[in-house]
N, C-alpha and C positions, 0 to 999 in steps of 0.2 A: 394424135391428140383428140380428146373429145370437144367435139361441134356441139353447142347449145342454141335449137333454134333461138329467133326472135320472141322474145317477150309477147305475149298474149295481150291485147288490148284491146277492149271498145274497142268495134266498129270492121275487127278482125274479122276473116270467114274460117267458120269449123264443120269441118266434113266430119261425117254419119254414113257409115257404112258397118257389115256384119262379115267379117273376116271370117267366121268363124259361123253362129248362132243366130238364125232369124227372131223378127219377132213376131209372136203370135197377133193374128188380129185383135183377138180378147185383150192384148196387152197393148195396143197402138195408143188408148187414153194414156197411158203411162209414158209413152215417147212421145205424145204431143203435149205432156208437162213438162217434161226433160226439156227438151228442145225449146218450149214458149220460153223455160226459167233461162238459158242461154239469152234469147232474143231480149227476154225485157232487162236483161245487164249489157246492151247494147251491140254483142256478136251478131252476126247474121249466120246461118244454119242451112245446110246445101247436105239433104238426104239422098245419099245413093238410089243405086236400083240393086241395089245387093241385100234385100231386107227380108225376103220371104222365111219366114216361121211356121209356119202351117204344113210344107209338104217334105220337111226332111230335117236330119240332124244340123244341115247346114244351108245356109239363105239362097245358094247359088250354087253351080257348078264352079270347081276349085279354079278353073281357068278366068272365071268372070271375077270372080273372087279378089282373085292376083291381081289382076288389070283393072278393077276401079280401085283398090289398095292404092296401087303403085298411083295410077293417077292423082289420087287424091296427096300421097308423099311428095310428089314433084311438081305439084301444082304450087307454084309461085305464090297464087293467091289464095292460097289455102294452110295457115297457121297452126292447125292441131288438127286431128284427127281421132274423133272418139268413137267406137264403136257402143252399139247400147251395153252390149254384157260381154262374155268369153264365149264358152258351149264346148265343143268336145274334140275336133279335129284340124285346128288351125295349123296345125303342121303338116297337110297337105300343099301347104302357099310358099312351104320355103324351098322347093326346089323351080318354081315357079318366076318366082318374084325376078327383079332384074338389078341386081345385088350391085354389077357396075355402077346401071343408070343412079341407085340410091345412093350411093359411095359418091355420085360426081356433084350432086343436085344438094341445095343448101337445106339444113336439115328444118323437118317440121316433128312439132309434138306427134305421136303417137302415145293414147293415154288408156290406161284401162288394167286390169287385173286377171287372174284365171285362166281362162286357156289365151288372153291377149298375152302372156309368160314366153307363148312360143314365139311371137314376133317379136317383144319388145327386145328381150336379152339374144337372141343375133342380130335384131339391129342396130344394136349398141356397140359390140363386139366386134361384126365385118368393117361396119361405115363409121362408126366412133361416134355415131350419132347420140346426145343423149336423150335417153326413154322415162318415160312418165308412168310408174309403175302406182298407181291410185286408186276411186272409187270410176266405177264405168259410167257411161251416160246416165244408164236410168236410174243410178244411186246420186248422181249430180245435184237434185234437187234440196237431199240431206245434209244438215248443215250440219260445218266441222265442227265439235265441242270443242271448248277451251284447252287449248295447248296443243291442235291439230290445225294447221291449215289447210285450208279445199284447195284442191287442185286447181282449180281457176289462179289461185295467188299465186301456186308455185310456178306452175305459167309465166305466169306475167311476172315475175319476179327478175330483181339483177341483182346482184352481190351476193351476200348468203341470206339464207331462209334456217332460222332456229324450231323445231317442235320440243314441244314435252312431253310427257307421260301422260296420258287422257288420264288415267285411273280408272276409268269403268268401260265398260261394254253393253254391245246387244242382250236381250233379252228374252223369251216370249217368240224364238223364230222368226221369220222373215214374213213382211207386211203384205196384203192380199191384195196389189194391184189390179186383180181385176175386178175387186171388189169396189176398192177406193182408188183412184189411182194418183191421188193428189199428194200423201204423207212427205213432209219435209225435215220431218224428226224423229231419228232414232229411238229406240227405249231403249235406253242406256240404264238399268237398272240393278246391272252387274259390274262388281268391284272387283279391281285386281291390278297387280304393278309386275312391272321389268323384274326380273330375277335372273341374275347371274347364278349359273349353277353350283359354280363354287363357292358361291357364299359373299366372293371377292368383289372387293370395287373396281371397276375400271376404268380408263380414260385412252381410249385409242382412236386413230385414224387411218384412213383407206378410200381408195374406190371401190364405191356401192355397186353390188352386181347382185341379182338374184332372179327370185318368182318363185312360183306355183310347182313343188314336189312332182305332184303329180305329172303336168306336162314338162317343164324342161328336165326331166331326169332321162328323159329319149333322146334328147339333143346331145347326152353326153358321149364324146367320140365321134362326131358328125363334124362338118365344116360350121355346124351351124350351134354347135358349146363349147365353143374353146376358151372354156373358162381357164385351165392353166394358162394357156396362150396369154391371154389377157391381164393372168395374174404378172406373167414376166415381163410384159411391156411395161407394167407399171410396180416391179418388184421393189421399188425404192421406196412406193409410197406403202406396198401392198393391198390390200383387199379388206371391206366389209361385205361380207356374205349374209344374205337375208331370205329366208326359203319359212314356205307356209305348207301345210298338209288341208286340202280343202274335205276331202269326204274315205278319202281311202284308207283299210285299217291300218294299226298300227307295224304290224308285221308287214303290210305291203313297202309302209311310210321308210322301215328300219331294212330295209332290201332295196330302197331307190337309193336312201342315205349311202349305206354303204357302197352301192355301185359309183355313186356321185366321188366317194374319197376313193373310191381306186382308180377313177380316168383323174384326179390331181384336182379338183374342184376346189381344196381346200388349203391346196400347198403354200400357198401365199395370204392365207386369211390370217389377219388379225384378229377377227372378231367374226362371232356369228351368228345371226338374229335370227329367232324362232317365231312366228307369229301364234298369236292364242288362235285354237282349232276348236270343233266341233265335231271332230273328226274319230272315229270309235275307235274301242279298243278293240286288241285281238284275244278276248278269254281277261284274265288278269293281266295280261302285257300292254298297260296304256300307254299313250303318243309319247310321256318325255322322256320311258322306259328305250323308246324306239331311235329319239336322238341319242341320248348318252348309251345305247350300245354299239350304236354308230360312230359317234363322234368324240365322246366324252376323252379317248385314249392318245387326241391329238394334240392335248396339251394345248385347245386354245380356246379362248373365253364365251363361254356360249348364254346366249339371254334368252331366256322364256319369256313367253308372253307378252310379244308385243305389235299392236298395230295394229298387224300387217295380214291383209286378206280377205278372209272369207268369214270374219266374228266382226262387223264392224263396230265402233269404228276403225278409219283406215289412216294411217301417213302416210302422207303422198310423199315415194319416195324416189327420186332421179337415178338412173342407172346411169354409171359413167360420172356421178357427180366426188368430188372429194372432200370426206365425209366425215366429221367428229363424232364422236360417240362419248357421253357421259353417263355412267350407271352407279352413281352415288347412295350415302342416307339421304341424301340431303337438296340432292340433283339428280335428275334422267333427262336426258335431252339429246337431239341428234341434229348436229345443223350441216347444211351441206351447202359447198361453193358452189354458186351458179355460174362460173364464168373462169 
């Protein structure tokens, strides 16, 4: 069964640590925005020692890494867990981590996007914990545009939580924190909707499982992507599948795709969410070239351009949670059980 931490509230404690990607000194103005915007909505804020950015791809040695992780997962007093970003090699942590101890211990948030893909979805999968697939700390500050909720609400949320279709996007690249480090608002100054490939409407339901192309397509066939695994424990209900392409081209994107449906990734989907990319083409073979000669031939309904990822804005979307999906004229919405 999936485990839903406790609801997020005032006065809760949120661990900050870098599983993954330190942060530059140049960029610490930015995480001491992030962090104050937490404190003054009443969280208190407990920064690791896992944060170095300046002297390698990753904040720590993989062992320290694991071990404030884990501490921070099984700390009682510690309700979510936000890393500031992703970075490149967080699947060094998963043969590390202590998969029992997090399997016995009540579960906490774990939030974030990008290479946080490699943690969330096996730890949803091994422990049934559900994961908080959202914007990271240092995008915390950016408020959800209308028809998106911030991960703080989904957090704190019981029953279900409904989103709609933002209709627009980023703009203009990504804002110069070390310039300014204050921005709390996207430039959404890009227009664009849900698009079911076939043209069709749908209305389906499933458990939400996904992430980041780029890193969880290595987990496939590991103890730590048993995405069919998980489609058959919940075959009754099936699967909503949701996968983003952050930077890699389109040909590498349409080579992890397919790898993804031959370990059974898709056996059980009802439904499969594309996120809007930024992400290049290979020559004339652009990104939705690289899904639908992927996927298109499995006969199940696939939506472009949505959310989710590395174009904000972002849905914050629970993995493990049971999930509707509307892609209408008239209606696009996804609301998902918390509980």
């Amino acid at each position: 069964m999936i485990r839903f931490p406790q609801p997020l509230q005032p006065g809760d404690r949120i661990g900050v640590t870098s599983p993954s990607s330190g942060v530059p000194q140049a960029l610490w103005p930015r995480l001491e925005v992030a962090t104050q915007w937490l404190r003054d909505r009443g969280f208190e804020v407990e920064v690791g020692d896992c944060m170095d950015g300046d002297s390698s791809h990753v904040s720590a040695p993989a062992v320290a890494r694991a071990g404030e992780l884990q501490r921070m997962l099984t700390d009682p007093g510690i309700t979510a867990v936000v890393p500031p970003w992703g970075g490149e090699t967080a699947i060094d942590l998963l043969d590390l981590l202590d998969w029992d101890a997090l399997a016995a211990a009540e579960p906490t948030w774990l939030v974030g996007f990008s290479d946080l893909s490699t943690l969330l979805l096996p730890l949803t999968l091994r422990t049934g914990w559900a994961t908080l697939h959202s914007p990271n700390l240092m995008d915390t500050p950016y408020a959800a545009p209308e028809g998106l909720a911030h991960w703080t609400e989904v957090a704190g949320a019981t029953g279900s939580v409904t989103q709609h279709e933002s209709g627009v996007h980023r703009t203009g690249g990504f804002d110069d924190w070390e310039a300014d480090p204050s921005p709390t608002a996207y430039r959404l100054e890009g227009r664009g909707a849900w698009e079911v490939a076939s043209g069709d409407e749908i209305e389906v339901s499933g458990r939400l499982i996904g992430g980041c192309i780029e890193t969880v397509h290595h987990l496939a066939g590991s103890p730590f992507g048993d995405v069919p695994g998980f489609g058959q424990q919940y075959a009754e209900e099936g699967l909503i599948l949701y996968l983003e392409a952050a930077e890699a081209s389109a040909l590498d994107i349409c080579r992890a795709l397919h790898g993804l449906r031959l370990a059974g990734w898709f056996e059980h989907a009802n439904a499969i969410l594309i996120g809007r990319t930024e992400a290049p083409a290979s020559g004339e073979f652009i990104q939705r070239e690289a899904v639908l000669d992927a996927l298109e031939d499995l006969d199940i309904p696939i939506v472009f351009d949505v959310e989710i990822g590395h174009v904000p804005p972002q849905l914050s979307l629970v993995n493990g949670a049971l999930t509707h999906l509307t892609v209408l004229d008239n209606e696009r919405t996804i609301t998902q059980e918390l509980g």
